[in-house]
C-alpha positions in Angstrom: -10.8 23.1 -0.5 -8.0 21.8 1.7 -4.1 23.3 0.4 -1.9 21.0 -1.3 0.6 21.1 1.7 -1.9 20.6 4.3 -2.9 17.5 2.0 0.5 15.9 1.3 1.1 16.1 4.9 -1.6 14.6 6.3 -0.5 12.1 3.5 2.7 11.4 5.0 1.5 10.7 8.2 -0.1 7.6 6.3 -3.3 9.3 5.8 -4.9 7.3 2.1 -7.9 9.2 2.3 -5.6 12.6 1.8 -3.5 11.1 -0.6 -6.4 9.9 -2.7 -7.9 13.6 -2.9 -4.2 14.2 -4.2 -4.5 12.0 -6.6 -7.9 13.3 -7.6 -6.3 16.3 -8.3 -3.1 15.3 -10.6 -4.4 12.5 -11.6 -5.2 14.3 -15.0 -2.1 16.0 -14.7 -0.2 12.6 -14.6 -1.8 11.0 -17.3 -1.8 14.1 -19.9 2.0 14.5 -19.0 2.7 10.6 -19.6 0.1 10.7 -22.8 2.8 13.4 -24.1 5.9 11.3 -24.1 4.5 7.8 -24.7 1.9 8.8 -27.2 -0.1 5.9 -25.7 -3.1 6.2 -23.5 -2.8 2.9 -22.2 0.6 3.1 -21.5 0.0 6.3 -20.3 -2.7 5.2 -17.2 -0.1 2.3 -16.3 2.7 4.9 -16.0 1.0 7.1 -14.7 -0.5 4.2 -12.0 2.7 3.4 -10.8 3.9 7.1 -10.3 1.5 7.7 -7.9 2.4 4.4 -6.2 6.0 5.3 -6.2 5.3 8.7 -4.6 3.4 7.2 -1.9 6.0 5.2 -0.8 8.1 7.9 -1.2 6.5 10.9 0.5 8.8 11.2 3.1 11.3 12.4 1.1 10.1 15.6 -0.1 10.6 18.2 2.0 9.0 20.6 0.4 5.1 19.8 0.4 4.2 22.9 -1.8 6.3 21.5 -4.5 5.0 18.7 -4.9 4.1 19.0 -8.6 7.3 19.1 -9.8 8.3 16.1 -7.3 6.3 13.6 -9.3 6.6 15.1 -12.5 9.9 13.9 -12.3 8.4 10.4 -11.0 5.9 10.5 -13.7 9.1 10.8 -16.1 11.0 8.0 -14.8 8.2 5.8 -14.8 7.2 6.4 -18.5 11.1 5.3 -18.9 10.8 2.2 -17.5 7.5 1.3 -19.5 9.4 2.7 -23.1 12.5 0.2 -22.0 9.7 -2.8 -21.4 7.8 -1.9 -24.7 7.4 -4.9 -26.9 6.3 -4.7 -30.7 2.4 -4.1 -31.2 0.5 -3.1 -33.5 0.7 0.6 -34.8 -1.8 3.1 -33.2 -3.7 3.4 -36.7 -4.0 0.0 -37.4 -4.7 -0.8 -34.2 -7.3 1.7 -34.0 -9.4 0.9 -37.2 -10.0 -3.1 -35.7 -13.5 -3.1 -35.3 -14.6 -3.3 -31.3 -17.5 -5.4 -31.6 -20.1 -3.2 -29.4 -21.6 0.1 -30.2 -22.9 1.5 -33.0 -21.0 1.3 -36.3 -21.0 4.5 -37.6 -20.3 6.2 -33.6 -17.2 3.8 -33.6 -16.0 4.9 -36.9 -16.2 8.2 -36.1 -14.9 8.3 -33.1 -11.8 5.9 -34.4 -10.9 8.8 -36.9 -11.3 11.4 -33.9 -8.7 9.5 -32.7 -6.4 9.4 -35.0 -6.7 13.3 -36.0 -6.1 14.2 -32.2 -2.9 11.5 -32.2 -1.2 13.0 -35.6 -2.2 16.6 -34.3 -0.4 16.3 -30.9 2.7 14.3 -32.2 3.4 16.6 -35.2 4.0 19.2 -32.3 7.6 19.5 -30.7 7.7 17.6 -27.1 8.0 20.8 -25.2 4.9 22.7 -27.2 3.4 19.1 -27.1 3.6 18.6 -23.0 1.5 22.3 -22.3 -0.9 21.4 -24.9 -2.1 18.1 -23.3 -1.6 19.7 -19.7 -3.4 22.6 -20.5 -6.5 20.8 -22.5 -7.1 17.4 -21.1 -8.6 19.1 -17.7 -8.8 22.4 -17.9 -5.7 23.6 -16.0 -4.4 26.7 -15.6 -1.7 28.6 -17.1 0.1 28.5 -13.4 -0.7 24.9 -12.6 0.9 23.6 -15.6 3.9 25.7 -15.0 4.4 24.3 -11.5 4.3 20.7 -12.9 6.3 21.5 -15.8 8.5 23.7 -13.5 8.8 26.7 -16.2 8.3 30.2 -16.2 4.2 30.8 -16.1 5.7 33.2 -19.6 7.0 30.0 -21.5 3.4 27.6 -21.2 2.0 31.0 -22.7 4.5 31.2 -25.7 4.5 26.9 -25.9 0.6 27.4 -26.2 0.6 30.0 -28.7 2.6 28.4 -31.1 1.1 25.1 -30.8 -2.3 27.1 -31.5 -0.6 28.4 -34.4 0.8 25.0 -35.9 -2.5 23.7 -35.4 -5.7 26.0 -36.1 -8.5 26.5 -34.7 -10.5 24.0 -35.8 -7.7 21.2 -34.8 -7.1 22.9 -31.5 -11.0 22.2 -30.8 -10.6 18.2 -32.0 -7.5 17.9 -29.9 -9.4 19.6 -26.8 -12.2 17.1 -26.9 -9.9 14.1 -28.3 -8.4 14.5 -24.9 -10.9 15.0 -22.9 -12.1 11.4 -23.7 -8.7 10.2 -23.0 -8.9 11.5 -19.0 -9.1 9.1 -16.1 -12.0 7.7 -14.9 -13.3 7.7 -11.8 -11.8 4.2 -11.2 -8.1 5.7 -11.4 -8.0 6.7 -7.9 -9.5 4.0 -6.4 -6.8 1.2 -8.7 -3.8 3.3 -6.9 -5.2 3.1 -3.3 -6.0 -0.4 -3.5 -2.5 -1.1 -5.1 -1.0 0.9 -2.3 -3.1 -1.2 0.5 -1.7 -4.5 -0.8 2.1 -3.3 -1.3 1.7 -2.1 2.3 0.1 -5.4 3.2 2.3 -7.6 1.9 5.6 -5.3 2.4 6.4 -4.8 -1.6 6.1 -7.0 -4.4 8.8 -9.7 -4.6 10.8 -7.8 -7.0 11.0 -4.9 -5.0 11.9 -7.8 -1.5 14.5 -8.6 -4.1 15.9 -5.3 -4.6 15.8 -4.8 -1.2 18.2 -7.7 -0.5 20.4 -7.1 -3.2 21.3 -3.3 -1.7 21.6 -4.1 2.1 25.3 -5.7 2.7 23.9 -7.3 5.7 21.3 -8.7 4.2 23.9 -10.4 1.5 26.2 -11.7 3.8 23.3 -13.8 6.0 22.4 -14.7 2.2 26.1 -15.7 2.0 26.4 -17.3 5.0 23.7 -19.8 4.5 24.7 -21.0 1.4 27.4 -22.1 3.0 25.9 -23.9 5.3 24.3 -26.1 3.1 23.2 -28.6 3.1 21.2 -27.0 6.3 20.1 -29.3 9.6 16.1 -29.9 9.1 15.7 -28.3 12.2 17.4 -25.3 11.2 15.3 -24.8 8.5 12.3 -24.9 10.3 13.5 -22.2 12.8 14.3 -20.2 9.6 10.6 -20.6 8.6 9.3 -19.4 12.2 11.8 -16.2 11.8 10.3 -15.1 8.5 6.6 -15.7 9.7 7.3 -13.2 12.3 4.6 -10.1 12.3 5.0 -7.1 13.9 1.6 -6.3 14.2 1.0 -9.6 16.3 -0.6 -9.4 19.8 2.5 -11.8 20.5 5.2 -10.6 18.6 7.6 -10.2 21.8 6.7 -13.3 22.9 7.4 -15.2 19.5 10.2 -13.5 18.6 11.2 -14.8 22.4 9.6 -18.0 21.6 12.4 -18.3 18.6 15.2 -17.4 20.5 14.4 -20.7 22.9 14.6 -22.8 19.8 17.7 -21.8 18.9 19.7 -22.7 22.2 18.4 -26.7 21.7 18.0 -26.1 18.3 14.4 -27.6 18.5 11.6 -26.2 16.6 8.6 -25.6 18.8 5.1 -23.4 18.0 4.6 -20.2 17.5 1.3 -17.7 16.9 1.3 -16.6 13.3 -0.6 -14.9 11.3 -4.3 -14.7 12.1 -4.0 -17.1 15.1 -4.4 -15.7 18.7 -4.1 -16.6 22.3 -7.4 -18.4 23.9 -8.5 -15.5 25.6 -8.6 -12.9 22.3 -10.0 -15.8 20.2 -12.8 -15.9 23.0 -13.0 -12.1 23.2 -14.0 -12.7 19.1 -16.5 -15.2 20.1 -18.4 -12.5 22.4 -18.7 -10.4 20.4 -20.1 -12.8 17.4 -22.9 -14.0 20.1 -23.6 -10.3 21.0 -24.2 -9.1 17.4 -26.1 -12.5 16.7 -28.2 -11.1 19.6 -28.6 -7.8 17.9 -29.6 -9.4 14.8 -32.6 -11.0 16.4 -33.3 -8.0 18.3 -32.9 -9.0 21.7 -29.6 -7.5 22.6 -30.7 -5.0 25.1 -32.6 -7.0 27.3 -32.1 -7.2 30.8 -29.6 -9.9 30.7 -27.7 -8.3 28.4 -23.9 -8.2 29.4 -21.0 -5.8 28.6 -20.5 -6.4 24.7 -24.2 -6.7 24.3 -24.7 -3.2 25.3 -21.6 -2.1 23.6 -22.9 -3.6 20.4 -26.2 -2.2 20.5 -24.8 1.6 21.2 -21.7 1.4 18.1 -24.5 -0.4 15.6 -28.4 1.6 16.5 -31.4 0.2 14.8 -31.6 -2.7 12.4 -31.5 -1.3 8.8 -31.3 -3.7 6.0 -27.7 -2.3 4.9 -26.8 -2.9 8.1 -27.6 -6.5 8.5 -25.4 -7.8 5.7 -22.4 -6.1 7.0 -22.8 -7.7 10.2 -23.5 -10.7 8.8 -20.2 -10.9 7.1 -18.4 -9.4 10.5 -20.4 -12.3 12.3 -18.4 -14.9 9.7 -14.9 -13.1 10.0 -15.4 -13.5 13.9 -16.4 -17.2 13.5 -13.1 -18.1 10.9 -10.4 -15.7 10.8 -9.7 -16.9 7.4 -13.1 -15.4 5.7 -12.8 -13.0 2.7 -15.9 -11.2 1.8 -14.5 -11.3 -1.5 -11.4 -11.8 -3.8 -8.3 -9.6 -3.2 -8.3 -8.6 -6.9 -11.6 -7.2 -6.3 -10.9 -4.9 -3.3 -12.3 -1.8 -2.8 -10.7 0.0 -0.2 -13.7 2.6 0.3 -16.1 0.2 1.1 -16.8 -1.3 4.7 -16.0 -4.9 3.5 -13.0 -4.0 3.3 -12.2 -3.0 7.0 -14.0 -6.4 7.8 -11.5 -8.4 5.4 -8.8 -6.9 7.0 -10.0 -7.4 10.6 -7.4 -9.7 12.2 -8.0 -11.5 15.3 -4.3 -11.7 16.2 -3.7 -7.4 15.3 -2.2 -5.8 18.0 -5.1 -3.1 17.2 -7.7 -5.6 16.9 -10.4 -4.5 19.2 -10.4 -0.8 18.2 -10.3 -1.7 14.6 -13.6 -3.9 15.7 -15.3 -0.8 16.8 -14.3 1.4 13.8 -16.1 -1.4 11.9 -19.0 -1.2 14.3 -19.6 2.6 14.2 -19.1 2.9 10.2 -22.0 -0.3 9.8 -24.3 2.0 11.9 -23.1 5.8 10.0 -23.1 3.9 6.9 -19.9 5.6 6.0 -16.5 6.2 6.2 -15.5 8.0 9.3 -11.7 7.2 9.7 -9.2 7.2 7.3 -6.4 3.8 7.1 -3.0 3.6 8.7 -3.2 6.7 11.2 -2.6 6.9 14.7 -6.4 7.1 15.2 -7.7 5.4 12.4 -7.9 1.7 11.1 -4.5 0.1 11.4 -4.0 -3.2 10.0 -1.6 -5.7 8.5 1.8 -4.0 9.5 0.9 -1.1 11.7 1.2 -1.1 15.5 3.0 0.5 18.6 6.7 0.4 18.6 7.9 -2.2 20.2 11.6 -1.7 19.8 11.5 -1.3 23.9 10.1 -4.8 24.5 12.9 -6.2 22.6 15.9 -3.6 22.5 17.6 -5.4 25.7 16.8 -8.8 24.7 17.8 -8.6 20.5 21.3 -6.4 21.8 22.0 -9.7 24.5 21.2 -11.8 21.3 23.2 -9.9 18.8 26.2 -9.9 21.4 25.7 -13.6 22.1 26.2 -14.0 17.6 29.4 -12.0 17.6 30.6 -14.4 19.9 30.7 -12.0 22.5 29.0 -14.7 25.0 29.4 -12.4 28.5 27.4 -10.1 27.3 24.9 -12.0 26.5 23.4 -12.1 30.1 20.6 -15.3 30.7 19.4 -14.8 27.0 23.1 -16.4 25.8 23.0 -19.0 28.5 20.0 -20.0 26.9 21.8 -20.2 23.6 24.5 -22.2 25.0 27.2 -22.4 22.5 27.5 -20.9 19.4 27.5 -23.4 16.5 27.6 -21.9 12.5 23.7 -22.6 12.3 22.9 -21.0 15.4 24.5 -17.9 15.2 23.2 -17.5 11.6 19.8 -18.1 13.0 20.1 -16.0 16.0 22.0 -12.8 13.5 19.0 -13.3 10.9 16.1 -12.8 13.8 18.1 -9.7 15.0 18.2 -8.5 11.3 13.8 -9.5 10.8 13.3 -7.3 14.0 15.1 -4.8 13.2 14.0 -4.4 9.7 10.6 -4.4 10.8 11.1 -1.8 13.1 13.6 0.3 11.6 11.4 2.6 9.6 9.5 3.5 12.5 9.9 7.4 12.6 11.9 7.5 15.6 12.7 4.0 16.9 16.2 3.0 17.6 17.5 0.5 15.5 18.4 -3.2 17.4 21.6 -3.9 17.0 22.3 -6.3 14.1 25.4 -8.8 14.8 28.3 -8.7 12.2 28.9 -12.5 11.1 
């Protein structure tokens, strides 16, 4: 079994695969700790849930990867805080419990309603400390040591906190609450809800709370906020530059160029096109259109033959022999290739271990776009996962590509200057901007802040220079 630190730093480096097995392993941990101070199992999965999410986006803080126990402990804490101040009135665990469930036997469901109950009234007559190493140490089986290092107490005091619980309980209740809890545990489910929660809060940046929060603590981010409400009302044209600014992807084949692109519509103040999301230049969207004739070819067989061209024989190598499993995958690839828009299936039902999902997530306009292609390609034929999401040689979608703070670090800092009103240093890009009116230098200092916000976290990458308004 692969060490915890060897784990959480593969993690860090963006690896989901290693973070899932840590998950696998605290997951338990999480929940029993959470069960102990909401006294909820529902509650107790959704803080737990959101820990794990929080530490994920976190991981680069700790420092030291061996501790990492105690790290979300703490998390796991702070979370079940948030969900006690959210709590709105429900029903009370025992009346709530003896509603009948409408599937299963009667008698089983009685019985195990009353099992219940016992292990609830058991565990909450005992004092929180003696009641946290209970649950720890009987929902999964820990050790004596492992519980101490997520509690962070003396391996002495989980000894003592047990033995008095064991005395305050008996025997026979100390068996009830053992298998009350085990029923309680995660499923197998548990680890694959956080990985898909932490694919589409990396997909889509955050929630919109969290883009929010993010506004709300960044100064500079307040005072563009600031700065356009004063300039209302806003020039239409204006506002449609604004809209090509915040469609700006990182991950784009184009990104330079649209992010140069913009800065020509500011000088005339003219809104002109841009490639967004999902839409590429002729040649890549041709490049698509290969390969979705060469694995029609390899559908029918015929891909080898002696007029077979470059992608033909590169599609027959990655894929093998036709195998049933293997023909509805392609299929699907086949219709991501054809509309860049197709969703093998709803976003809510995701499953980020399954090859569907790399074809969901296959963008024509990724900056990683043909290697992500032929991850797809060689997983179809394995019939498995061979590389892990969002590492340097894995599959890297939505968000992830090179940095590309040296494409633009001349460029945004001529840009920035040109904002500040510091037009002779803006070189040929502020000649382009001609003078600088409120709208445009609001426009031109919010691009420089979209760039650099998108590059910033980049281990690293230089920040662009963002212009003071």
């Amino acid at each position: 079994m692969e060490d915890l630190g060897s784990l959480v730093a593969r993690a860090q480096q963006g690896d989901l695969d290693a973070f899932g097995e840590v998950v696998v392993r605290f997951q338990d941990m999480a929940f029993g700790y959470a069960y102990s101070i909401l006294g909820n199992a529902e509650d107790a999965q959704d803080a737990a849930q959101e820990a794990f999410i929080i530490a994920y986006r976190n991981l680069g803080d700790l420092r030291e990867r061996e501790r990492f126990a105690g790290w979300l402990r703490r998390i796991v804490l702070s979370a079940c805080r948030a969900i006690g101040r959210k709590r709105v009135p429900t029903v009370p665990l025992a009346e709530a419990e003896t509603i009948p469930s409408g599937a299963g036997d009667p008698d089983r469901v009685v019985e195990q309603q009353e099992l219940r109950q016992l292990v609830h009234a058991a565990i909450n007559s005992l004092s929180a400390p003696n009641r946290m190493a209970t649950v720890l140490y009987y929902i999964n089986g820990y050790g004596i040591q492992e519980v101490a290092q997520f509690l962070q107490v003396p391996a002495g005091t989980v000894k003592r906190r047990l033995h008095d619980s064991r005395q305050q309980l008996k025997e026979r209740m100390v068996t009830m609450v053992k298998e009350g809890l085990r029923v309680y545990r995660p499923t197998a489910e548990f680890r694959q809800e956080v990985i898909k929660r932490i694919g589409h809060w990396a997909r889509f940046k955050g929630t919109e709370e969290e883009k929010v929060e993010m506004v709300e603590a960044d100064p500079e981010w307040i005072r563009l906020v600031e700065v356009e409400i004063a300039l209302e009302p806003m020039s239409q044209n204006c506002r449609e530059i604004r809209k090509r600014i915040a469609s700006l992807e990182a991950c784009h084949e184009h990104y330079a160029e649209n992010v140069a692109a913009i800065t020509g519509m500011i000088g005339p103040m003219e809104p002109g096109p841009v490639l967004d999301c999902g839409q590429a230049c002729e040649a890549r969207m041709e490049q698509a259109k290969t390969y979705g004739r060469a694995l029609r070819r390899w559908l029918r067989g015929d891909g080898s033959g002696a007029d077979a061209g470059e992608y033909d024989r590169e599609v027959c190598d990655l894929l093998g022999e036709r195998t049933e499993a293997k023909v509805r995958l392609v299929e699907h690839l086949i219709k991501k290739l054809d509309d860049n828009s197709y969703s093998v299936y709803a976003d809510e039902e995701e499953d980020f271990e399954r090859t569907e999902s790399r074809i969901q997530h296959l963008e024509i306009c990724n900056y990683n776009w043909q290697e992500n292609l032929r991850i797809v390609l060689r997983e179809i034929a394995a019939g498995k996962r061979l590389f892990a999401w969002h590492t340097p040689d894995g599959y890297n979608a939505h968000g992830d590509c090179p940095d590309r703070v040296a494409q633009l670090k001349d460029m945004m800092t001529a840009v920035a200057a040109w904002a500040e009103g510091r037009s002779k240093r803006g070189g040929r890009w502020g000649r382009m901007l001609g003078d600088g009116t409120p709208e445009k230098r609001w426009l031109a200092a919010s691009l420089c802040k979209h760039v650099s916000i998108q590059h910033g976290k980049r281990p690293g990458a230089t920040l662009l220079k963002r212009p003071r308004l």
